[in-house]
C-alpha positions as CSV (number, residue, x, y, z in Angstrom):
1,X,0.0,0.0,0.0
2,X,1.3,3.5,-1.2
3,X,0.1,6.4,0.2
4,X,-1.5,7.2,-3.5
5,X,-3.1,3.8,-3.5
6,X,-4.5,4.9,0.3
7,X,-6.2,8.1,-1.2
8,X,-7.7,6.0,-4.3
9,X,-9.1,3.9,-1.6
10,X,-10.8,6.4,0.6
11,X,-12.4,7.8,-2.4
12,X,-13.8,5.1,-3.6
13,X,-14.7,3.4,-0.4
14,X,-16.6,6.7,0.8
15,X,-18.8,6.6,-1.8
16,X,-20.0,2.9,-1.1
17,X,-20.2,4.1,2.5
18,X,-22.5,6.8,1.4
19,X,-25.2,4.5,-0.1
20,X,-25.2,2.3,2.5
21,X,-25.8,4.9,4.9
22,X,-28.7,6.3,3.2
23,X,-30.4,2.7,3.1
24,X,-30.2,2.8,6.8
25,X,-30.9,6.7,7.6
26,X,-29.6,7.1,10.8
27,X,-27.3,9.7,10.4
28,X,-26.7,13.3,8.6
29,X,-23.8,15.0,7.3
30,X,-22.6,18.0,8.8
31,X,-19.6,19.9,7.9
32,X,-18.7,17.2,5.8
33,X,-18.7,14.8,8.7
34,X,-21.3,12.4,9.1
35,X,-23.3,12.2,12.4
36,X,-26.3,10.1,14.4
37,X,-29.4,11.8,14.5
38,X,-31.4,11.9,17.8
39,X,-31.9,14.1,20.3
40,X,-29.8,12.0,22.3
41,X,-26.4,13.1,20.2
42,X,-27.5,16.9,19.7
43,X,-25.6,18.1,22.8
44,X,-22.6,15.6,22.3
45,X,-19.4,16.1,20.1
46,X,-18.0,12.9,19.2
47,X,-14.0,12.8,18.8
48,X,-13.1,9.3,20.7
49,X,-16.5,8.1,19.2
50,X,-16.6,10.0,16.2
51,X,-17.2,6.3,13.9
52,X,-19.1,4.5,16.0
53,X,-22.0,3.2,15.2
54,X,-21.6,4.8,11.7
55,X,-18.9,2.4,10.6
56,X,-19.0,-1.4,10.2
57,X,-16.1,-1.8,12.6
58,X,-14.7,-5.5,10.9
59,X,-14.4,-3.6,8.3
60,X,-11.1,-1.4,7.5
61,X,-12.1,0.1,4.3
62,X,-15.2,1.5,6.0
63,X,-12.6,3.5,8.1
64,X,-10.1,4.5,5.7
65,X,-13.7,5.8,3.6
66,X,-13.8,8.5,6.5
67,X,-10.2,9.5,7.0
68,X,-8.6,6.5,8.4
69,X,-5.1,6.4,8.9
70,X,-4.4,9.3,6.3
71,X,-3.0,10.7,9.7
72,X,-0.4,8.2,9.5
73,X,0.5,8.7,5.8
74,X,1.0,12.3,6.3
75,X,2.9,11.7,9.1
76,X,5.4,9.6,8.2
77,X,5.7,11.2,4.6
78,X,5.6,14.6,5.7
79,X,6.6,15.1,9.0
80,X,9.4,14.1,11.6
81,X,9.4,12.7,14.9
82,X,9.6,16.3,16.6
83,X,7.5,17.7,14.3
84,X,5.0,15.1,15.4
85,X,5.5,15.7,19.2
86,X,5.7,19.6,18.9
87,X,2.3,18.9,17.9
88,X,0.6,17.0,20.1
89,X,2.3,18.9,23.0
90,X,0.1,22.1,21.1
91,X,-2.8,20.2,21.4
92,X,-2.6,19.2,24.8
93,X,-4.2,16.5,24.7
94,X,-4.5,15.2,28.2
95,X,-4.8,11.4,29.2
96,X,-8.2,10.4,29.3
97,X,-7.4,7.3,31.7
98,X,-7.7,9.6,34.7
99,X,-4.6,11.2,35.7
100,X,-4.9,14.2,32.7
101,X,-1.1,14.1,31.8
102,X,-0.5,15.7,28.8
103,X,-0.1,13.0,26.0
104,X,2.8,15.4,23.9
105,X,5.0,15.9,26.9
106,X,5.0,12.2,27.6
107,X,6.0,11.4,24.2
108,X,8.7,14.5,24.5
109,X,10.3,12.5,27.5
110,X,10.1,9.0,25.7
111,X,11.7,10.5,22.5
112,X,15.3,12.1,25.0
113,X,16.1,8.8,26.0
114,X,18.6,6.9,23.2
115,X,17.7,3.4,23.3
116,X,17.8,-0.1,21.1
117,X,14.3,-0.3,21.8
118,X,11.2,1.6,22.9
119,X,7.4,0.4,23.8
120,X,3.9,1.7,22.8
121,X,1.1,0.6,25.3
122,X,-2.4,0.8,25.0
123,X,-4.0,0.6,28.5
124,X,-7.5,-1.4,28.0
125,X,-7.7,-2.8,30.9
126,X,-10.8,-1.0,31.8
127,X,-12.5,-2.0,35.0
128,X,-13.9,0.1,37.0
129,X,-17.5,-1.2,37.3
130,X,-20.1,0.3,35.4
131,X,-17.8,1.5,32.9
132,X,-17.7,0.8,29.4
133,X,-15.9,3.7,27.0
134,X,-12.9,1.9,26.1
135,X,-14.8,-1.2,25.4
136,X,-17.0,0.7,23.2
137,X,-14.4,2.2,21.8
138,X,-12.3,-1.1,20.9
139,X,-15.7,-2.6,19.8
140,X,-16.7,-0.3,17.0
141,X,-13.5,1.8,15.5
142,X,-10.4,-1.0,16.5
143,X,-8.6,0.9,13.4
144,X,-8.3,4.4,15.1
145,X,-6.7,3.3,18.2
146,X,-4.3,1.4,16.2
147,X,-3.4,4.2,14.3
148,X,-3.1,6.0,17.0
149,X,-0.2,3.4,18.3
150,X,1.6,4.5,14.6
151,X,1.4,7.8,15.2
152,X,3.0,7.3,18.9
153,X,5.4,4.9,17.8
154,X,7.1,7.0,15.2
155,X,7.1,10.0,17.2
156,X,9.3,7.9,20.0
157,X,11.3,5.7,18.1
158,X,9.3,3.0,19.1
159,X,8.9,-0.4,17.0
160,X,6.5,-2.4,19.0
161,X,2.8,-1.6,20.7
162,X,1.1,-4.0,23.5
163,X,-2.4,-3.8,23.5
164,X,-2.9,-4.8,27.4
165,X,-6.9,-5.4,27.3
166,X,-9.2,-7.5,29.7
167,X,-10.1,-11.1,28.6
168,X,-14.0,-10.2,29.9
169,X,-13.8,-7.8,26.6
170,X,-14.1,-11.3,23.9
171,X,-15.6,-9.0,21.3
172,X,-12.9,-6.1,21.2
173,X,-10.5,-8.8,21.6
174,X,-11.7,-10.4,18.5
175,X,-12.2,-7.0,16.7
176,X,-8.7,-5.7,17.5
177,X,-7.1,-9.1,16.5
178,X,-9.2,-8.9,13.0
179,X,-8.4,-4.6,13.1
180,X,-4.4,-6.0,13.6
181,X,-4.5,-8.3,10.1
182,X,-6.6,-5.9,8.4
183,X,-3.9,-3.4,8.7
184,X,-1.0,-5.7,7.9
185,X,-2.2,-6.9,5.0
186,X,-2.9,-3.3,3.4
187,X,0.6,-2.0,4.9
188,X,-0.7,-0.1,7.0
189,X,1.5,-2.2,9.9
190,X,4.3,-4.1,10.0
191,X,7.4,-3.8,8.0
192,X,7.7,-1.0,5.4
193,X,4.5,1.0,6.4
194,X,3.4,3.0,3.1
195,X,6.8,2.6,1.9
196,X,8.5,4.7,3.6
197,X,10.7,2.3,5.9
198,X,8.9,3.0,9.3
199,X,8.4,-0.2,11.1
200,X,5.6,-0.6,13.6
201,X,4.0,-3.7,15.0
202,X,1.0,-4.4,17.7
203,X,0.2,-7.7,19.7
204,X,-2.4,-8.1,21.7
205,X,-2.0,-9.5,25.6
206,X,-5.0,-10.2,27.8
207,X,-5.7,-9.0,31.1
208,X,-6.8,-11.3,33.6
209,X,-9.2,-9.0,35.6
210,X,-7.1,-7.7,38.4
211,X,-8.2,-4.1,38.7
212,X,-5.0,-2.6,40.0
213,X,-3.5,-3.8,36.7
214,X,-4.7,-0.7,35.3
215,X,-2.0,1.1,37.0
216,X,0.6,1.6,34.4
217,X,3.7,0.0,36.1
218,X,1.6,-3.2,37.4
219,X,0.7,-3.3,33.7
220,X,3.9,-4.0,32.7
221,X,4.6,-6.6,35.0
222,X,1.9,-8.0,34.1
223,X,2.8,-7.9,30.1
224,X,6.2,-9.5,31.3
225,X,4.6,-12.4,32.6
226,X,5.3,-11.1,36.3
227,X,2.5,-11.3,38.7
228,X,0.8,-7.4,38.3
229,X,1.5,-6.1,41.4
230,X,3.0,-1.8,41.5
231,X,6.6,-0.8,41.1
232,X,8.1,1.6,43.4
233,X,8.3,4.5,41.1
234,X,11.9,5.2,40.8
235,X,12.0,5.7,37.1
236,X,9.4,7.5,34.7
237,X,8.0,4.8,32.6
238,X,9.0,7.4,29.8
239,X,12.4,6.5,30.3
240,X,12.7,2.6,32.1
241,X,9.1,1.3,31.7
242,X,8.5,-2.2,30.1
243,X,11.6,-4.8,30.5
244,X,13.2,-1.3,31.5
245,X,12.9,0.7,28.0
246,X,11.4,4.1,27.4
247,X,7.9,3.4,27.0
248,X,4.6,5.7,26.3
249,X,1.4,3.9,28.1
250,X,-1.8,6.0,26.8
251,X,-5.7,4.3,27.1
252,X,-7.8,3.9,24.3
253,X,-9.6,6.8,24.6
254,X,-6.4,9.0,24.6
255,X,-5.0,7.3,21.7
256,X,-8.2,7.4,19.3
257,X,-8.0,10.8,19.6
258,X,-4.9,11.2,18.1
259,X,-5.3,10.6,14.6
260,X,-8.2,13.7,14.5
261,X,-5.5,16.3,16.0
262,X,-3.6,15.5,12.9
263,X,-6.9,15.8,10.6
264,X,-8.1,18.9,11.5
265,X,-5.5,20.5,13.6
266,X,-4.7,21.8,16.5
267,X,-6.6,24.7,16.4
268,X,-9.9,23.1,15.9
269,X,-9.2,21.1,18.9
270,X,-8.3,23.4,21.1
271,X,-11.4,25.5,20.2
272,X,-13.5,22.5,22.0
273,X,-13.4,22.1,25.7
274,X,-11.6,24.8,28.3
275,X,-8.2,25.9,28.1
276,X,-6.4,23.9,30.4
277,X,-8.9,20.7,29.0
278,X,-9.0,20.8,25.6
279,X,-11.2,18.4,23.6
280,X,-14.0,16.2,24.7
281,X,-14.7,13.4,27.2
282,X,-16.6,10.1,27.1
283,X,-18.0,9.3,30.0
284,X,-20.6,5.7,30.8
285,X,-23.9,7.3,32.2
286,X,-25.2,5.0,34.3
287,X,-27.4,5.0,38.0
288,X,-30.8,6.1,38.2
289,X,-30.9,8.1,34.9
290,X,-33.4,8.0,32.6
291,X,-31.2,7.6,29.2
292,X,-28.4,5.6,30.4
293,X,-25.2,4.6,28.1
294,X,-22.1,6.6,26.3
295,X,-21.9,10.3,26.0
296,X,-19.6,12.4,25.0
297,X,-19.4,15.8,25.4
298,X,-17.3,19.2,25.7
299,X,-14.7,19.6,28.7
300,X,-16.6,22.3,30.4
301,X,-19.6,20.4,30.4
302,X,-22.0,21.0,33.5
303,X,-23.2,18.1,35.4
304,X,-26.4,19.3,35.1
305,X,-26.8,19.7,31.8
306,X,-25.2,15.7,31.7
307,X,-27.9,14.6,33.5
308,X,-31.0,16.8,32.4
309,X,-30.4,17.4,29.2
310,X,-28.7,14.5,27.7
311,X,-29.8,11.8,30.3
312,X,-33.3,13.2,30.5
313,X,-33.0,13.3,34.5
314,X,-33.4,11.1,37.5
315,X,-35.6,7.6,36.7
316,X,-38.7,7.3,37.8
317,X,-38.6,11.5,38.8
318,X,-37.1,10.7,41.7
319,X,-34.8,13.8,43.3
320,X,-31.6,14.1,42.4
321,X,-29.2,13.2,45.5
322,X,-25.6,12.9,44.0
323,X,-23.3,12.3,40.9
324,X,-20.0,10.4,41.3
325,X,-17.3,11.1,39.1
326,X,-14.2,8.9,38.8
327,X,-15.4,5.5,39.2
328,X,-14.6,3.8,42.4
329,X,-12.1,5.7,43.2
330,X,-14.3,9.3,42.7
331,X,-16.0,11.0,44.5
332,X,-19.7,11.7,45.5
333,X,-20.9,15.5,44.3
334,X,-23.8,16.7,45.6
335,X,-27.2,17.9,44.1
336,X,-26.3,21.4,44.7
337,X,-22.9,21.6,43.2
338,X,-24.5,20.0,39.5
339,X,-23.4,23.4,37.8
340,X,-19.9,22.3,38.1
341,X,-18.4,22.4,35.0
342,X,-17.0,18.9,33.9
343,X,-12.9,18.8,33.8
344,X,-10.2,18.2,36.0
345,X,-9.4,21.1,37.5
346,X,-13.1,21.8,38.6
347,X,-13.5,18.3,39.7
348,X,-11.0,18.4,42.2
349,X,-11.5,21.7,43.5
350,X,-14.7,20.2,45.0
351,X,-12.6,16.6,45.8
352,X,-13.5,14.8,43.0
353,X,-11.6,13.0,39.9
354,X,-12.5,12.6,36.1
355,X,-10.8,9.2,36.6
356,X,-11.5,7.3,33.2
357,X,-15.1,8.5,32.4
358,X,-17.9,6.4,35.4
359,X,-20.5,8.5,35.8
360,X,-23.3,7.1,38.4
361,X,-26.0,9.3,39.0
362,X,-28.3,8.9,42.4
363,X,-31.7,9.2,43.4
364,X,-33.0,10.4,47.1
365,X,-33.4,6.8,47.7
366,X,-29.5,6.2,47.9
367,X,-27.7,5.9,51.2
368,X,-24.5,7.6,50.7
369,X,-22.8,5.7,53.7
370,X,-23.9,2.7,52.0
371,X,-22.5,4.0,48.5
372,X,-18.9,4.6,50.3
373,X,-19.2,1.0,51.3
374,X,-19.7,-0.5,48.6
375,X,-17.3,1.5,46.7
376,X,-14.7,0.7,49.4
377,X,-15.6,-3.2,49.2
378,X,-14.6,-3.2,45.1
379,X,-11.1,-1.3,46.1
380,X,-10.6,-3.9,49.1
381,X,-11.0,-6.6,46.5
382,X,-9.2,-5.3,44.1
383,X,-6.1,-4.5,46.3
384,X,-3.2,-5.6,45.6
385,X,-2.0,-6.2,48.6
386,X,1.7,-5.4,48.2
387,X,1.9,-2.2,50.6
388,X,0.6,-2.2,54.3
389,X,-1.0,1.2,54.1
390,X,-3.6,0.2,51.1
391,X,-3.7,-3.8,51.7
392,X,-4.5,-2.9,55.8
393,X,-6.2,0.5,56.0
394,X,-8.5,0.4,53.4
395,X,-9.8,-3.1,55.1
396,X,-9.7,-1.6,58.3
397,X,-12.0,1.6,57.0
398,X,-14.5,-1.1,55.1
399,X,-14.9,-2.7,58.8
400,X,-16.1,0.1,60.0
401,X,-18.2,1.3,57.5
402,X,-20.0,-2.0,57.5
403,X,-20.6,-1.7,61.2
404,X,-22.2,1.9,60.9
405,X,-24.3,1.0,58.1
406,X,-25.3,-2.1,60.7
407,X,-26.1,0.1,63.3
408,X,-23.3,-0.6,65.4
409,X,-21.3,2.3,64.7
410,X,-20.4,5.1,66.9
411,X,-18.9,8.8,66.7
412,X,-15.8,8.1,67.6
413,X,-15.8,5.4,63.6
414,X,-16.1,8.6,61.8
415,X,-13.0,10.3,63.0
416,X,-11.2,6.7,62.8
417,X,-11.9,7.0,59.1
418,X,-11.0,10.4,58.7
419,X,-7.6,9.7,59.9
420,X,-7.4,6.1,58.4
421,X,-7.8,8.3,54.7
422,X,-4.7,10.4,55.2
423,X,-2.7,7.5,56.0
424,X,-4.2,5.6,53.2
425,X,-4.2,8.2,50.6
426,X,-0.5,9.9,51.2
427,X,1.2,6.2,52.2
428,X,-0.3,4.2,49.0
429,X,2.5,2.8,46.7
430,X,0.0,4.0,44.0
431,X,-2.9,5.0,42.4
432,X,-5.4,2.1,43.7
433,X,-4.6,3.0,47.0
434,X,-4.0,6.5,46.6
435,X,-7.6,7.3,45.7
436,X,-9.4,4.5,47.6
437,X,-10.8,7.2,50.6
438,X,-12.5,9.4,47.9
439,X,-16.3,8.1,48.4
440,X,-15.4,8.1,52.2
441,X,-13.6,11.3,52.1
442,X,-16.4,13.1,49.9
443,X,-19.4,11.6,51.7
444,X,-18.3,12.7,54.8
445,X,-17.6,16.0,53.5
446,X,-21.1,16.7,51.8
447,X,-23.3,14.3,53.6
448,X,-22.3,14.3,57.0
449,X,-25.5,14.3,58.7
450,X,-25.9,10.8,57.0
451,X,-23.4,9.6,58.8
452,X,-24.3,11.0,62.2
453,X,-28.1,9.7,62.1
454,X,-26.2,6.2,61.4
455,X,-24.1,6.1,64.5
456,X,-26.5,8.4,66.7
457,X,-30.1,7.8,66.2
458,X,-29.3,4.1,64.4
459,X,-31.3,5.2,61.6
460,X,-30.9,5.5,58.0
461,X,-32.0,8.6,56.5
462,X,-32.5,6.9,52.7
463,X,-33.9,4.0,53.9
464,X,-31.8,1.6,52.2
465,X,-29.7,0.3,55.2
466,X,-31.8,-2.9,56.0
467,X,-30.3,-3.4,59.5
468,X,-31.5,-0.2,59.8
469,X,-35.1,-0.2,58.8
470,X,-38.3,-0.3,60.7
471,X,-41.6,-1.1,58.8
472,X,-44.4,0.2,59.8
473,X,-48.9,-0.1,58.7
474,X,-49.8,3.3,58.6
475,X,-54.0,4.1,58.6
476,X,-54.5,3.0,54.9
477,X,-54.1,-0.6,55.7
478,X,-57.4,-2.0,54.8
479,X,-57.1,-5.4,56.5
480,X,-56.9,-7.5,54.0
481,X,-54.2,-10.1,55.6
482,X,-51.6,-10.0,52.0
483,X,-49.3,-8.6,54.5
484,X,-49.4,-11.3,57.2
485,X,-50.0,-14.6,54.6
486,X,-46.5,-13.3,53.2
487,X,-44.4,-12.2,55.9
488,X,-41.9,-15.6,56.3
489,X,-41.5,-15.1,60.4
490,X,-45.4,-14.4,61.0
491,X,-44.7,-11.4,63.0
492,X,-47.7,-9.6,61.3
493,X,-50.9,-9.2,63.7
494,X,-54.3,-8.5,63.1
495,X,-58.2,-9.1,61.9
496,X,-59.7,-9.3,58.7
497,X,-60.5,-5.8,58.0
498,X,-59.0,-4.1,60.5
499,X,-55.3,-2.4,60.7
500,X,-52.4,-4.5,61.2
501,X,-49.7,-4.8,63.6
502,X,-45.7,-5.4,62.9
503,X,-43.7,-7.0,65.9
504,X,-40.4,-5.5,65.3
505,X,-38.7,-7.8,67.2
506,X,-39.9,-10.5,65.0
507,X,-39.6,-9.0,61.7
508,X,-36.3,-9.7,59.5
509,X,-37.0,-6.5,57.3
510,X,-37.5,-8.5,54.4
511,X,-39.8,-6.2,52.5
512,X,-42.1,-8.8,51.9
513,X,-45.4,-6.8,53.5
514,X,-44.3,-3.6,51.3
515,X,-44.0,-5.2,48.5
516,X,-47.7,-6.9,48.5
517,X,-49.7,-4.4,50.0
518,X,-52.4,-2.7,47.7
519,X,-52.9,-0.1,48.8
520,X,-48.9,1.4,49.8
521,X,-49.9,1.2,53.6
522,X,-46.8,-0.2,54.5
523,X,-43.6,2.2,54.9
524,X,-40.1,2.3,55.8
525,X,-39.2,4.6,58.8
């Protein structure tokens, strides 16, 4: 493949694009781009996600018909290695995977260090639960995060790229393996790329769930067939990383982006977003929202307009309680801070992350003690368990969080885990462990009154703490018996037609009565 025969391609592959696209009529063309219709995608600008669900992602000529990998071809016949980093360092494209380093200066401090051999990673080992943009991504445009790869690999001086991504993924592990031949047998990887003697080759290794994995440096133990457990950070990756080369680890969502910079410039990207978070960011929508699934949208964003406007608001309209950000290592904003503006400086002003893009929305039926709890019971499992601040403390603040939401807790659990936090978060070997307090830390910060109602009155403002609960058969009970031919521990008293009784002592909170009454006389208090 020349870069002539590249163009003749796109040409003629666009146009069979085209038709198809009309038979199915599900998107429009705007500025020359083509777009889903929907009132769903008006508010969103799609960079990361710009082909899916537009393309046929098993098929390559589909994404060379709208730009694909021309990028690459003007790179490598245009343009040289600083050329390429000067750049991306203009657009300052920040990684998406959470931190928000800028993409350009880490492939500026690959590209000092002289080496025999440097690395490209693709981090795909997405796994924070409920969270699903790099999956999507990988699923429906493979091509543009391999290209992406290219691009990073001839800016460095790199040869080979890893694409570390989780065995749970079966279908983006089958499209990337089927993207990988594609592009080898047009030239478009491998030896020789568009003739112009740049070399550049991808394998594919498979994650085997471990969350912490995620972390760059227990990512590359992990590729080296090393158990994936953190390194003490002595080195920057960019200059000993994997088997102790100068290596670039970007995610997916950080690398498809690249190939657009190059498109349409630097300019245009800049002019999206803020100006210390240029671009746009996916984020998985998820929680008690009324349109869950993908969006992306501006940096700069407000919640609000996330929620309301995109998601269509709360399910069931329900009030809004809180938003976390960040995934399980985020933190919990409240209702009246939704006019935040989504990016990461604004996120952690009010102790939140972007993290890689989990974005779980809650009703005034969500205990936020509980949500820390469960939130810290993922990071407990997920530990690592190599450094005592991280493997211990974070078990230590899950004990007590489970006897507060049990009704066992007492004042004196709530400063425990204030101090347990700082330990945790400034003693952590890294990132898991360094970010594991944030739903404790942020819950505790904007609804501490939850807390205090759980260790001092024993109750459960939300309702959802079952240890907690009390049901009760208000006036409206009409006597019909449901309640007391269901409950399992016959604690429910009373005559036909007449209002019933609960023995507390007796019940096991089961929900059972609630759940069958007609008429809604049965509540939680």
């Amino acid at each position: 493949m020349t870069l002539e025969k590249l163009q003749e391609l796109k040409e003629k592959s666009r146009l069979v694009l085209e038709e198809r696209l009309k038979e199915e009529d599900n998107t429009e063309v705007k500025d020359g781009n083509f777009i889903l219709k929907g009132d769903y995608y008006r508010k969103q600008t799609r960079i990361a996600l710009r082909n899916c669900e537009i393309i046929r992602p098993e098929s390559i000529d589909e994404y060379i018909a709208l730009d694909g990998y021309t990028s690459l071809g003007k790179i490598l016949t245009e343009m040289k290695p600083e050329d390429v980093i000067n750049t991306m360092v203009e657009s300052n494209l920040r990684g998406r995977g959470g931190a928000g380093f800028p993409a350009g200066r880490k492939w500026a401090e690959a590209f000092k260090y002289d080496s025999d051999k440097k690395y490209v990673i693709c981090n795909a080992d997405e796994g924070d639960p409920g969270a699903f943009m790099d999956r999507s991504i990988l699923e429906g445009d493979p091509h543009s995060v391999l290209e992406g790869m290219a691009i990073a690999g001839y800016a460095i001086g790199a040869d080979q790229g890893f694409i570390y991504v989780r065995a749970e993924y079966p279908l983006a592990v089958k499209r990337l393996k089927q993207a990988i031949e594609q592009a080898k047998e047009y030239g478009l990887l491998g030896n020789n790329i568009l003739g112009t003697g740049f070399n550049f080759d991808i394998e594919l290794r498979l994650g085997a769930g471990a969350f912490v994995c995620g972390e760059g440096t227990a990512l590359m133990e992990s590729i080296e067939g090393k158990r994936g457990m953190p390194r003490t950070k002595i080195y920057r990756t960019a200059q000993k990383g994997l088997w102790q080369k100068p290596t670039v680890i970007n995610n997916v969502e950080t690398l498809a982006n690249v190939p657009v910079i190059f498109q349409r410039g630097t300019e245009w990207f800049r002019s999206i977003g803020t100006e210390k978070s240029p671009g746009t960011k996916v984020f998985a929508l998820v929680g008690k929202v009324k349109n869950a699934g993908l969006v992306e949208v501006p940096m700069g964003m407000p919640l609000r307009e996330i929620v309301f406007d995109i998601g269509g608001g709360v399910a069931d309209d329900k009030a809004i309680k809180a938003v976390q950000t960040g995934g399980p290592s985020g933190g919990c904003i409240p209702a009246d801070l939704l006019d935040t503006p989504v990016d990461f400086e604004s996120l952690a002003k009010i102790g939140s992350i972007m993290g890689s893009g989990g974005m779980v929305v809650m009703d005034e039926t969500d205990c936020m003690v509980d949500i820390a709890r469960f939130f810290l019971d993922f990071t407990v499992e997920e530990s690592c368990g190599k450094c005592v601040p991280c493997r211990e403390g974070t078990k230590r603040m899950l004990e007590l969080l489970e006897k507060i939401t049990s009704g066992e807790g007492t004042e004196e659990y709530i400063a425990r885990m204030e101090s347990l936090a700082d330990t945790i978060s400034s003693a952590s070997l890294c990132g898991l462990g360094q970010t594991a307090a944030n739903p404790v830390t942020s819950t505790l910060h904007y609804f501490r009154e939850e807390y205090e109602a759980h260790v001092n009155e024993k109750k459960c403002p939300a309702g959802a703490c079952q240890a907690l609960l009390e049901f009760y058969i208000t006036d409206k009970c009409i006597g019909c018996t449901k309640c007391a031919r269901n409950c399992p521990t016959s604690c429910i008293d009373g005559k036909l037609k007449e209002r019933h009784v609960i023995d507390t002592d007796r019940c096991i909170k089961c929900g059972n009565c609630a759940s069958v009454c007609p008429v809604g006389a049965v509540i939680k208090r």
